[in-house]
N, C-alpha and C positions, 0 to 999 in steps of 0.2 A: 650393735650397729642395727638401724633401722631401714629398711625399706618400704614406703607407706604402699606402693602398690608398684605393679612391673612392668609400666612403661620406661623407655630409657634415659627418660630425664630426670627418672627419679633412683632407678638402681644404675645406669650405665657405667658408673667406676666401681661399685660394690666388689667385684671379682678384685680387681687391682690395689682395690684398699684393704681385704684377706689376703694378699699378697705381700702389702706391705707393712701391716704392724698388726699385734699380738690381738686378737678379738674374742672374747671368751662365749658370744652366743649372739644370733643372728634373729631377728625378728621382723616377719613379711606379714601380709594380710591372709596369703592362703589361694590367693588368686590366683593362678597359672595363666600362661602365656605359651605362644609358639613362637619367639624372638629368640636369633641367638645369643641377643644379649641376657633374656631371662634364663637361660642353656646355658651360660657361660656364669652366672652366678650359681647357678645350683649347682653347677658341677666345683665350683670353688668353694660350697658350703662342705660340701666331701671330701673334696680333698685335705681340706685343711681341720677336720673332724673337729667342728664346729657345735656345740650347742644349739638346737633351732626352735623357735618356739612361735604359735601365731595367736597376738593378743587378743583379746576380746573387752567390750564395753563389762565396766564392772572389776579389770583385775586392776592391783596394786603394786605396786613393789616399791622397797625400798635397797637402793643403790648407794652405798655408803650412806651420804649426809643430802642425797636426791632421791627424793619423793617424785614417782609416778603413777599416773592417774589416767587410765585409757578409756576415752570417749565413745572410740567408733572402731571397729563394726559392730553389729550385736551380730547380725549371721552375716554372711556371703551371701551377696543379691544377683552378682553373676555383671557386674558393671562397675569396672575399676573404680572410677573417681566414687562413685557412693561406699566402695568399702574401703578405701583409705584409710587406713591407720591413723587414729588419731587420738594427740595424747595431750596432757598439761604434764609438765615437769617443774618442783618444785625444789629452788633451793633456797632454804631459809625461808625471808618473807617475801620472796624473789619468785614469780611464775611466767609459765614459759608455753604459749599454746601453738600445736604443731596440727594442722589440718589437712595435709598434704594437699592432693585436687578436691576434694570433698567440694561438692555442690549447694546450691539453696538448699535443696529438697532434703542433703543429709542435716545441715545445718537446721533445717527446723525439725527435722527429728529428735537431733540429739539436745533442743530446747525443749521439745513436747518430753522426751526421758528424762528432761530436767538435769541431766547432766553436767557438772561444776566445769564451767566451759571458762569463768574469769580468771583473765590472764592480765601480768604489767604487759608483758611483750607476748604479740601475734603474729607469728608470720602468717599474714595474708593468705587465706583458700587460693590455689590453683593462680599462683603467681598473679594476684590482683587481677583477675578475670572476672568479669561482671555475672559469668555463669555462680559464683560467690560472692561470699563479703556482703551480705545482705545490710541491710538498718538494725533490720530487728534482732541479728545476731552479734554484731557489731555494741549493736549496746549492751545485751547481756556481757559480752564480754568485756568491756571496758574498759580497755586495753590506753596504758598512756604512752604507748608507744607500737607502729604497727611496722613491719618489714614485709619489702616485696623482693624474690629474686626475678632476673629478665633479662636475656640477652637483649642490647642495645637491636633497635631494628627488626626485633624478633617478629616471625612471619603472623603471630599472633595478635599482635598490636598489643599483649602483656606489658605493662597493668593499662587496665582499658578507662577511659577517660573518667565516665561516671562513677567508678569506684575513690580515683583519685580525689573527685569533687564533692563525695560521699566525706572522704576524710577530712578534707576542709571545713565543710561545711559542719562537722561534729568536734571540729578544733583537733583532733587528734594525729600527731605526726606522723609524719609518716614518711621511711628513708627506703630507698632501693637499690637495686645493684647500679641499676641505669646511669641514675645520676652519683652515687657515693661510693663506686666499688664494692672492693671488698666491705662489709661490714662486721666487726666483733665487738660484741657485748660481754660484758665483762660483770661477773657481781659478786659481792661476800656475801650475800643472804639478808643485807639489809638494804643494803642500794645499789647502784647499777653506773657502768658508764659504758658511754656510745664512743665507740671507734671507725670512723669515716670520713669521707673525704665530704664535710659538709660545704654545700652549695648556697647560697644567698637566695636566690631563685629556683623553686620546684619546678621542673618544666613536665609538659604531659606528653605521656609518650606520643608518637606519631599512632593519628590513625592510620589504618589499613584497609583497603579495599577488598574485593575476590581476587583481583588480580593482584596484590601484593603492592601496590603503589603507596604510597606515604602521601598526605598531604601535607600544608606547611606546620610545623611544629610550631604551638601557641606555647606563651607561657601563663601559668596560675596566677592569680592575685593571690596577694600576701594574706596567712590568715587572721588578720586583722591590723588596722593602723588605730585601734585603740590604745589610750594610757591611761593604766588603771593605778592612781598613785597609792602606793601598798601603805602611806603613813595615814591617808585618810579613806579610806575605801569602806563601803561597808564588808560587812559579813560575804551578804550574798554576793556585790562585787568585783570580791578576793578569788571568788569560784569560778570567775570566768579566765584565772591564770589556768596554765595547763598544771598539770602535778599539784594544784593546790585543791584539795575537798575540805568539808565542813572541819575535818579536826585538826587540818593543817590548816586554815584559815582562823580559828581559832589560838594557834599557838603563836599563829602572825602577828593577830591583835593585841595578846600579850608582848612580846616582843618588843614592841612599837618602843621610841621612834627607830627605824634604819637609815643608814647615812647613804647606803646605794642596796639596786636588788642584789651585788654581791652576797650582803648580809642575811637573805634568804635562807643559806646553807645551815645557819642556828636552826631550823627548825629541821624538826625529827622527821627523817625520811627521804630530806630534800639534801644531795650531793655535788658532787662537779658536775656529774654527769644530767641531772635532771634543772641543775643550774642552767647549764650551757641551754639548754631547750627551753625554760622559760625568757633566757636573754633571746632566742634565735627566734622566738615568737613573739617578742616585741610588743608583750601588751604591758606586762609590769614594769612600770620606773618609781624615781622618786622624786616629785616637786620641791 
């Protein structure tokens, strides 16, 4: 079990969840705190004689048949969100990048350390907060799929508008608690499927004022009312699918002719799950 740093939005059930099933070793950043909820985890790490351990940029592990890979911190900076625990977990050909609140500032650190930050799925710095989720970190990571968790209405305005229009604008999906619930991902190590209450329409969260007031909630334009027909498209064309790159664009081409984008799933790598998200994007058909 992890805790990226010890504000309570991020360990606030940690005590409850050593209470209620079997955890063989605890991992926090090192950071201390004077919260009773940070008091109430550490005294649960004790009680329940717990394994504890605090990761650092550079360690490894392997966890059965999951591969982990820690980004951040290199030291304790004395500033929660910059030493956030942060990791890529690797199942199969299946990656998984976990930022906690990490900011710009750590995010181009751990690009100048050149750190292997490319993930399929990102959960989103600091609940899609414009203090993260940079451009330039966003692309190294490459993510074709990005998650944001958020209370509805939250006093934050989480996930803040430009980040959301950040993800359109880069074609890259992007689901949240807001609008889909719960969210579970699911993968065997070669593909993935998305579990959620998918919405037709992305809406932006409400801004927020100082005073906490909401103005009217807009919704997004669709990321794109292109059709791109997959039976004559070129090369480069095919790239502007989601989930399709140069080698699955290529396998396309072989493939050819398809009777609908159903038939997508013949190629290698591409699923129900990455199906349902090139139909939900709306650029691929067939004439």
């Amino acid at each position: 079990m992890i805790g990226t740093h010890p504000h309570a939005d991020h360990i606030g059930q940690m005590d409850k969840v050593l209470q209620a099933f079997p955890v063989k070793e605890v991992w926090m950043s090192g950071s201390t705190h004077t919260t009773r909820t940070f008091e109430r985890v550490i005294n649960a790490i004790m009680e329940h004689d717990v394994d504890y351990y605090e990761p650092r940029s550079g360690d490894q592990f392997q966890i059965g048949s999951l591969q982990i890979n820690v980004i951040n911190p290199v030291t304790l900076s004395g500033d929660f969100h910059d030493d956030s625990l942060s990791l890529v977990a690797t199942y199969g050909e299946i990656s998984f990048l976990f930022t906690g609140d990490a900011e710009k500032q750590t995010e181009a650190a751990m690009l100048q350390r050149q750190e292997p930050v490319q993930a399929h799925i990102f959960q989103l710095g600091h609940h899609g907060s414009s203090t993260s989720n940079t451009e330039q970190f966003l692309r190294a990571v490459n993510p074709e799929v990005t998650i944001y968790s958020a209370g509805r209405n939250n006093s934050y305005g989480h996930p803040h508008r430009e980040v959301i229009e950040r993800l359109y604008k880069m074609n890259i999906p992007v689901y949240g608690t807001v609008d889909n619930g719960t969210i579970i991902i699911s993968t065997d190590g070669i593909s993935y499927t998305i579990d959620a209450n998918i919405t037709t329409k992305v809406n932006e969260e409400k801004d927020h004022d100082i005073n906490g007031e909401n103005e009217e909630q807009k919704e997004l334009p669709p990321v794109s009312s292109e059709c791109i027909d997959i039976n004559n498209a070129s090369l480069q064309q095919l790239q502007n699918i989601t989930h399709i790159g140069t080698e699955r664009a290529e396998q396309l081409i072989g493939l050819r002719p398809f009777s609908s984008v159903n038939e997508l799933t013949k190629i290698n790598g591409i699923g129900s799950g990455r199906l349902k998200e090139i139909k939900a994007e709306g650029k691929a058909c067939v004439n």
